[in-house]
C-alpha positions, 0 to 999 in steps of 0.5 A, a space after each residue: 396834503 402837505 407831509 411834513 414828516 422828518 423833512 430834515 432827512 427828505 430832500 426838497 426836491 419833494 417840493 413844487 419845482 415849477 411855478 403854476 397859473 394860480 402862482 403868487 408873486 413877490 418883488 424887491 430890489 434884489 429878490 423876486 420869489 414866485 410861490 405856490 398857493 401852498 406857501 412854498 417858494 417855486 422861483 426866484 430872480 435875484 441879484 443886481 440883474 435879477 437871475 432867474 433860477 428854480 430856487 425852490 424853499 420852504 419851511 416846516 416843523 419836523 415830525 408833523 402833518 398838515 390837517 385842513 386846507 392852506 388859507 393864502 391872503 394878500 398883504 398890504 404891503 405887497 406880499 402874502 400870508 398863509 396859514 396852516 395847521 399841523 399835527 403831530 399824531 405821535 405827540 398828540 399836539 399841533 401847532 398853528 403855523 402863519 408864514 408871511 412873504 413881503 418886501 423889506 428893504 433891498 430883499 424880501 422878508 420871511 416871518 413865521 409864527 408858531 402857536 402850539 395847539 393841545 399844550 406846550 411841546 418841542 420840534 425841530 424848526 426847519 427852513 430848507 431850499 435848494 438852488 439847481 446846482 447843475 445849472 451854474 458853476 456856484 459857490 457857498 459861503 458862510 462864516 465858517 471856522 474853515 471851509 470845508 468838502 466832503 470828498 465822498 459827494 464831490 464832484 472831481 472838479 471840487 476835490 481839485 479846487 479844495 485841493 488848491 486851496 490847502 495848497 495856498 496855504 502849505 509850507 514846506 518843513 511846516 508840521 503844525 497841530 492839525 487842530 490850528 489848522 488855517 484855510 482861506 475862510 474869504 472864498 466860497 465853496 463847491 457843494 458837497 455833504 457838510 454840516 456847520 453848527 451855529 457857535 458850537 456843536 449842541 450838546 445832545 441830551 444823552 451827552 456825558 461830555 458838557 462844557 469845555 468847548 474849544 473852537 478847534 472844529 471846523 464845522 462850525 459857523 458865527 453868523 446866522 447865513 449862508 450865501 449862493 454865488 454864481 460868479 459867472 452872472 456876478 450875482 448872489 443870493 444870502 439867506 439870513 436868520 435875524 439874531 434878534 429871534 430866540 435861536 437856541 442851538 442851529 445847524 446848518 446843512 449843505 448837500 452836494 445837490 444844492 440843499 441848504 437847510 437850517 434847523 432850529 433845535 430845542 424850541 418850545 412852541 407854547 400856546 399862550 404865544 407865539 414863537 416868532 422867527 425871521 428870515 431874510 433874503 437878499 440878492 448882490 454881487 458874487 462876493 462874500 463882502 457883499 453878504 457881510 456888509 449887508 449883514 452887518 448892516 441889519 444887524 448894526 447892534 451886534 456889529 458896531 461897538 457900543 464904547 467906540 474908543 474901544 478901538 484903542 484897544 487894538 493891538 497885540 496883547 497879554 494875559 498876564 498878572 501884575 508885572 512891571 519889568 518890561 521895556 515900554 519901547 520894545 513893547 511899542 515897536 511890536 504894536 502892544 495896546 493891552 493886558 487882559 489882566 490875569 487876575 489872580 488876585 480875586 480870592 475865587 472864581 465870581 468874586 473878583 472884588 469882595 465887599 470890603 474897603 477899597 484899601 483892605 486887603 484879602 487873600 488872592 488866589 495865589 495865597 498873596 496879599 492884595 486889596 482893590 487900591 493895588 489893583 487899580 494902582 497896576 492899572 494906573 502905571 500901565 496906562 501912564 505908560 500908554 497901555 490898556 489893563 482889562 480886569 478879569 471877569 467871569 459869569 458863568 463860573 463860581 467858587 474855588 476847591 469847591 467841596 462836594 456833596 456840600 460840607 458844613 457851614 463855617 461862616 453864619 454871619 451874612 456879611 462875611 459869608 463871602 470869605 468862605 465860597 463852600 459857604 457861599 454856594 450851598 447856602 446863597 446860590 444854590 439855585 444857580 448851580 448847573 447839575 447833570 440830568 439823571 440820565 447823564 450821570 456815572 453810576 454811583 455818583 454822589 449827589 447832593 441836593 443841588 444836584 451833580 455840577 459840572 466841574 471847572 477850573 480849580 475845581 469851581 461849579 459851573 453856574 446860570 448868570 440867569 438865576 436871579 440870585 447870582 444875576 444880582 450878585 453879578 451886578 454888584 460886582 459890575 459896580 464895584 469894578 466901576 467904583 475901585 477900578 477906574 484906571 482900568 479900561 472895563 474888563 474881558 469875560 472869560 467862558 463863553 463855551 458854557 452857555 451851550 449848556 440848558 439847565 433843566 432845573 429853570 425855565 426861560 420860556 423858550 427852551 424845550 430840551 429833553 422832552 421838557 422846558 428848560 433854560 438855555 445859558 445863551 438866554 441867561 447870558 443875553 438877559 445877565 449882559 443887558 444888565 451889566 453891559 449899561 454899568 460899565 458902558 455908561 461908565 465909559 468902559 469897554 467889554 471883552 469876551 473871550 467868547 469861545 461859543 462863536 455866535 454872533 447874537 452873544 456880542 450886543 453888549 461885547 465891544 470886541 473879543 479877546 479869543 483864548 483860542 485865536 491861534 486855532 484857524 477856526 477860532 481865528 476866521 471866526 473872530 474875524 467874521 464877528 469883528 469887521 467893525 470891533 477889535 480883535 485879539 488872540 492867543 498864542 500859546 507858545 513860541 514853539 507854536 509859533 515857530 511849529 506853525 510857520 514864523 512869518 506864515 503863522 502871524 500873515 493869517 493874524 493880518 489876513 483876518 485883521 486880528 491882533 495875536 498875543 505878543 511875547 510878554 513877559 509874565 504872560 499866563 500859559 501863553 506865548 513867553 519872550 523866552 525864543 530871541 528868533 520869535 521875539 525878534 519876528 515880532 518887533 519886525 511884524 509890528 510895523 505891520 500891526 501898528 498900521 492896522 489899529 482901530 482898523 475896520 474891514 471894508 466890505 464893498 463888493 470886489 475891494 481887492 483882487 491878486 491876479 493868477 492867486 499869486 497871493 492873498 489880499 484883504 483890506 481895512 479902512 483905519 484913521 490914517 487911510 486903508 491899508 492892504 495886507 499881502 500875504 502867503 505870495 507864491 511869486 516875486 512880485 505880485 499885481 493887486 487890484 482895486 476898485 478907484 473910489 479907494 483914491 478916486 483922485 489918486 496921485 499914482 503914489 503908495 508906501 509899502 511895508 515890510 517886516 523888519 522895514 520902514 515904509 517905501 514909496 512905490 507908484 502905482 497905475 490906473 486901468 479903466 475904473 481900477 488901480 493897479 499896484 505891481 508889488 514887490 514881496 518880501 518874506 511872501 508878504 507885504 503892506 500897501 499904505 498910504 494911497 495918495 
């Protein structure tokens, strides 16, 4: 008998290691497994030359037992089923557990379902294996916020090779904010004792901090996967979750001897049906580039834009209100696109344009009059000038200098309740209201029949986009946008970071959080968006999110990001990772920060990830101002830069670009007018650069090279075997290779 008793503590070297003479096989292209007759995985082969490793893997539910014998049965398409029953003695129930091992394109597929057996309970979900480290000098990679090592686990040859990396990055008289730290996030990582939380860190039950994230933390990762690399054999293997399952929260850990482990928390296993989960596994070249592109492949929905003229977009940006004082061709010069409209002009938080006519005025958040015509007008001038204008929205917050607990009702008639969101929320979407659990409350808190809320902005509530009340609210207001704001491009969502939140007043049929159902915020939003993303994309608008929960299956409906926190490292390669096929934009808070962060080194990191920063816009709402002549100077010299990158795309085919000695970092985007490689953070003169020759197959041995401050230079490069070669001065330790002929 199998004991599946708190795997998520116990190591998997307690699972079979070798392979036995009634052993299973399965094949693909890029994986072969070799499995128990217990469903465990014992052997694997994988890349382009099929490496043979004792990679061994399993999955389990946490705090539970096997009863009875494991059937195994043959699938027709070349794999094998097994099916087992476990138990859990301490909370008298048990699940039913059928575990499929079959080719599926390149790689080898995984599918699990789960039926609960003496009524509905929650568990952990646990999918574990372990690559024999000692073997090989191997890597991991993930889409983390920064790569990171635990010192106390690492081998001396991996604090050396950690330290290095700082190293790449530092500047002398450079004394940023710890929390805007930046590592290389395009490399992979010795193992060592690291935990990275999928989007964001859950929030425990007990928890009486919610709410508020910022992605400051390097321990969190964007992407459902995680990659072993074994340079030496140019081979890899990537282990992917499908954001396609119900994935609440996720965690996934990595340990100095070669575990990788992914938990699934807070899932409730029902037994009117079954909870299905996928995982994929598929071999390819050691390169990072190859997981990605794989990836973003299977999961094209999350990837692709929905609107492609969304790439229009790319470009630096504001977050700025109503204003006209600005110079259209300085604004050029430094690659501005778009205004992330701060939209002040809505009287509260969730109703951003109330039901009255398109030229009758209300009062806006600032006291000021305004009306829905002079909003669409701003949007108008801004784009005869050849710019962008997202208008603010926001689904998962209501109201302004809301009053608790609830005060009178001032407004009685139905139509004008609008004008008063007291009003509006106690009496039509209370039900929507996000409030404390007992247990999470400080004592003597007031409570009210809605419950305690959580607080926000101007003292507003956090509210469920799922609640079906405020859901028909929301679309409404998708609707009006579309019907008064036709100027506009579509709109950018703000506060993302409250759907880490489970409301424990609904359920979703999926959540088990705190010993009973519940209903996960991230759900809400998935099933709010499917309905409001069709209204404005069948209007030819586009969707932002300003999505500061970093998870790649919140962006099905998403056409791009506009990243609050872009100045911060993590937030900064996160936003890259999600958007290799979407545009990006990210904050700047100030132009102290700029100069605090490096000037030049602080925006090389926004070409690095391909990411369009803030520019220094007048009128920009607590961010970056045109208030430092050194800073805005540096901006109109990095536009020459940043022009070259719109509507750029990352290129993802393996080993696209190299720097000899790491003399500097390179990466490389495909954009209408050719590719284009940023060169940044060079620690020498002149650097050598690498490509593969289908970037000009036929290729004239001629470039152009940009420069900050410069129009572009002509400079030749080689050919060597199946590689161009480009021997590159730099500048400011930076530089831009365009135009391949």
């Amino acid at each position: 008998m199998k004991n599946k008793w708190c795997y998520w503590i116990l190591p998997v070297t307690m699972l079979a290691l070798g392979g036995c003479s009634d052993s299973l096989k399965v094949k693909s292209p890029t994986v072969d497994l070799t499995l128990s007759q217990q469903g465990e995985i014992t052997k694997m082969r994988f890349g382009k030359k099929k490496v043979a490793r004792e990679v061994t893997g399993d999955f389990a539910i946490a705090r539970t037992t096997e009863s009875g014998k494991v059937s195994v049965e043959a699938l027709k398409e070349g794999g094998y089923e097994f099916v087992r029953e476990v138990k859990c003695d301490s909370l008298e129930r048990g699940a039913r557990v059928v575990e499929r091992y079959f080719p599926h394109g390149e790689g080898i597929r995984m599918e699990i379902e789960i039926t609960a057996t003496g009524g509905d309970w929650g568990s952990e979900l646990v999918s574990m294996f372990r690559y024999p480290v000692e073997r090989d000098s191997v890597l991991f990679w993930t889409a983390w916020g920064n790569p990171q090592l635990d010192s106390a686990s690492a081998t001396p040859a991996a604090r050396a090779y950690f330290d290095q990396l700082k190293q790449s990055t530092a500047r002398e008289a450079i004394t940023p904010d710890p929390r805007y730290e930046w590592l290389d996030p395009l490399v992979g990582m010795p193992f060592s004792n690291v935990r990275y939380s999928f989007g964001a860190p859950y929030v425990r039950p007990d928890s009486k901090k919610m709410g508020w994230f910022i992605p400051y933390q390097s321990d969190i990762f964007a992407i459902p996967m995680v990659t072993v690399l074994v340079p030496e054999k140019d081979a890899a293997l990537s282990i992917a979750l499908s954001p396609d399952d119900v994935i609440n929260d996720l965690d996934l850990y990595v340990s100095a001897e070669g575990e990788l482990r992914f938990e699934r928390l807070f899932n409730r296993l029902r037994a009117d049906r079954p909870l299905k989960l996928t995982l994929d596994l598929v071999g390819h070249e050691a390169d990072w580039r190859s997981a990605m592109a794989w990836v973003s492949e299977r999961d094209r929905k999350y990837f692709e834009p929905i609107n492609p003229d969304v790439h229009k977009l790319g470009g630096t940006c504001a977050y700025a209100r109503e204003f006209y004082d600005y110079d259209i061709d300085s604004l050029n010069e430094m690659a501005f696109t778009t205004n992330w409209q701060a939209s002040f002009d809505f009287p509260y938080m969730g109703m951003f344009i109330p039901p009255v006519a398109y030229d009758e005025e209300w009062i806006d958040l600032s006291g000021q009059p305004t009306s829905a015509k002079r909003m669409n007008e701003y949007a108008g001038r801004m784009k005869q000038d050849g710019f962008h204008v997202m208008s603010y929205f926001n689904i998962t917050e209501f109201g302004n200098h809301l009053v608790y607990p609830r005060p009178a009702q001032t407004i009685q008639d139905e139509a004008q309740m609008w004008r008063n969101a007291n009003d509006m929320v106690y009496h039509r979407f209370a039900s929507a209201v996000v409030s404390k659990a007992e247990r999470n409350m400080a004592p003597g808190e007031q409570q009210d029949p809605i419950g305690v809320p959580y607080w926000s902005w101007i003292r507003c509530f956090c509210v469920d986009p799922g609640d079906p009340t405020y859901q028909a609210h929301l679309i409404e207001q998708a609707k009006r946008h579309i019907e008064y704001l036709t100027n506009a491009s579509g709109i950018c969502i703000d506060r993302l970071d409250w759907t880490q939140l489970y409301n424990e007043k609904a359920d979703d049929g999926v959540s088990w959080y705190a010993g009973a159902p519940a209903r996960f915020l991230n759900s809400s939003w998935k099933e709010t968006m499917s309905k409001i993303g069709p209204i404005f994309h069948e209007a030819g608008k586009s969707i932002l999110v300003n999505n500061l929960t970093k998870r790649i299956d919140q962006l099905e409906q998403a056409d791009g990001i506009f990243c609050e926190f872009g100045n911060s490292g993590p937030a900064l390669n996160t936003t890259g990772f999600m958007t290799v096929e979407k545009p990006a934009m990210g904050w700047i808070e100030s132009s102290q920060q700029v100069r605090s962060s490096g000037m030049d080194y602080f925006l090389q990191r926004y070409l690095y990830m391909g990411v369009f920063p803030m520019a220094p816009f007048p009128g920009n709402d607590h961010s970056i101002q045109p208030d430092d002549p050194g800073v805005v100077t540096l901006f109109m010299d990095y536009g020459k830069l940043f022009n070259r990158m719109k509507e750029r795309r990352w290129v993802l085919e393996p080993h696209a670009v190299s720097v000899d000695d790491g003399a500097a970092k390179a990466n490389i985007f495909d954009t209408p007018q050719g590719y284009v490689i940023p060169i940044v953070y060079g620690n020498q003169p002149q650097v050598r650069v690498r490509v593969p020759e289908w970037v000009a197959p036929n290729g004239k041995g001629v470039c152009q090279v940009v420069y900050p401050g410069k129009d572009p230079v002509e400079m030749q490069y080689s050919r060597m075997g199946q590689q161009l070669v480009f021997d590159v001065p730099l500048e400011r330790e930076c530089a831009m290779i365009i135009g391949i002929e």
